[in-house]
N, C-alpha and C positions, 0 to 999 in steps of 0.2 A: 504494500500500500504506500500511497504519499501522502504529506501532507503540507500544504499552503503555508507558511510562517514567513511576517518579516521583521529581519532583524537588523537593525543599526541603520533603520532607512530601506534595508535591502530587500525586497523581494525571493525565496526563496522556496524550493519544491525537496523537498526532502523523504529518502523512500524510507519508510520505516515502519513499523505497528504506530497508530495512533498515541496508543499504553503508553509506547516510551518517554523515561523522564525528559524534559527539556532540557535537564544538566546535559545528555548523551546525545540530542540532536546539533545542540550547542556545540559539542568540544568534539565529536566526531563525525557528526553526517555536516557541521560548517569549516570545522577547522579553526576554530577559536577558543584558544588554550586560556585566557585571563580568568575562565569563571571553573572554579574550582572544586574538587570532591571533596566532601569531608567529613560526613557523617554518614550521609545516604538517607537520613530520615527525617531531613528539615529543621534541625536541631539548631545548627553552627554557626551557618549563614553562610559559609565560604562559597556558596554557591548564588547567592543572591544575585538577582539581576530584576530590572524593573519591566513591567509587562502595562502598558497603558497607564504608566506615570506609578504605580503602586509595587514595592519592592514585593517581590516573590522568591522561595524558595526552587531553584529550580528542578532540583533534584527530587521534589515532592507534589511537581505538577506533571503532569503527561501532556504533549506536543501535541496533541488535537485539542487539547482544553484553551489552549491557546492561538489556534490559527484564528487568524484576523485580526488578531489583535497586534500593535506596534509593542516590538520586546527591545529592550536595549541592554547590551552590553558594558563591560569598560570599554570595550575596543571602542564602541559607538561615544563614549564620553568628548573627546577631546574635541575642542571649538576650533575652527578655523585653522588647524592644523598644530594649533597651543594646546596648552593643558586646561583644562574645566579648570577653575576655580576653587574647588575640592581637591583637585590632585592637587594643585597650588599650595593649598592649605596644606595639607597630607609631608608636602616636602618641606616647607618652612618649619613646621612642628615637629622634624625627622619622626612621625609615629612609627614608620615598618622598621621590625626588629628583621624577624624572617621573611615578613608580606605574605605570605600566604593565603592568610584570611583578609588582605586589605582590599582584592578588583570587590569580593561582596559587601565589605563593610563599605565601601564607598559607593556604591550603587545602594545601600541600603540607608547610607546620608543623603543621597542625592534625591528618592523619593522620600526622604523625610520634610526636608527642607521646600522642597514643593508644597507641602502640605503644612509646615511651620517653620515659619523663614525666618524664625528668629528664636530658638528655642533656649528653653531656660535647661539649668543641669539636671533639674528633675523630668521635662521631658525627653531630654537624650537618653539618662537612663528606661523609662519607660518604652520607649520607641526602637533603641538602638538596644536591640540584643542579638547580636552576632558575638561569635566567640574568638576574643583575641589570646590564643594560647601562650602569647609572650607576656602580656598581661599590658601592653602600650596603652589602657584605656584612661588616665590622667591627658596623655598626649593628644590620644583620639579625639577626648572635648575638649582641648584648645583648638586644634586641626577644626573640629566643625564652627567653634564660635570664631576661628577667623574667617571661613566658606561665609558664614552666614552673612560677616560682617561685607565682604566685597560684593558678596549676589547681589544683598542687598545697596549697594552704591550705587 
């Protein structure tokens, strides 16, 4: 079977069971390694990426669930050939120890901040639960309260 998905702008036909997670259409039937395995059961975040503006686990959705819908990636992040303004943030605040879990934590700032462009340290905690195994997450909300501070500019 295929299915219709697009990702990062792109239009895409992908043969596959419907079933399969999006983490595995993602990183094998497109070839975009930035979004990450890490649990397998929606737990971690490493696999986050955003599906019509709303962070989703992608490892815990199926790739029919989502044709038609606009999915975006990290690769899909960067403006005008620059960095997003979250990666921006992300390097000034050096948070990635290992980065691992940062393409999810950062697509899981990036539909947050759509949705609260200005968030207090209680809503980060609340909203942002991705798991940073190095524990960067002091770093993390500076890295977002600076994203918030230039989006919003």
């Amino acid at each position: 079977m295929s299915v219709q998905i697009t990702v990062n702008g792109t239009d895409h036909e992908v043969d596959l069971d419907p079933q399969t997670p999006l983490l595995w259409a993602i990183r094998d039937a497109l070839g975009l390694k930035g979004t990450k395995f890490g649990c397998g059961v929606g737990s971690c975040g490493a696999c986050t990426v955003e599906v019509d503006g709303m962070a989703l686990r992608s490892c815990a959705i199926a790739t029919g669930d989502v044709a038609g819908m606009a999915i975006t990636t990290i690769e899909g992040m960067p403006q005008g050939g620059g960095l997003h303004p979250i990666q921006q943030a992300w390097i000034d605040e050096q948070v990635p120890q290992c980065g691992y879990c940062q393409p999810g934590m950062i697509m899981a700032v990036s539909a947050m901040l759509k949705e609260t462009p200005e968030p207090s340290d209680a809503q980060i905690s609340e909203q942002i639960t991705n798991v940073c195994r190095c524990g960067t997450y002091p770093r993390i909300r500076k890295a977002i309260h600076r994203a918030a501070k230039a989006m919003s500019a």
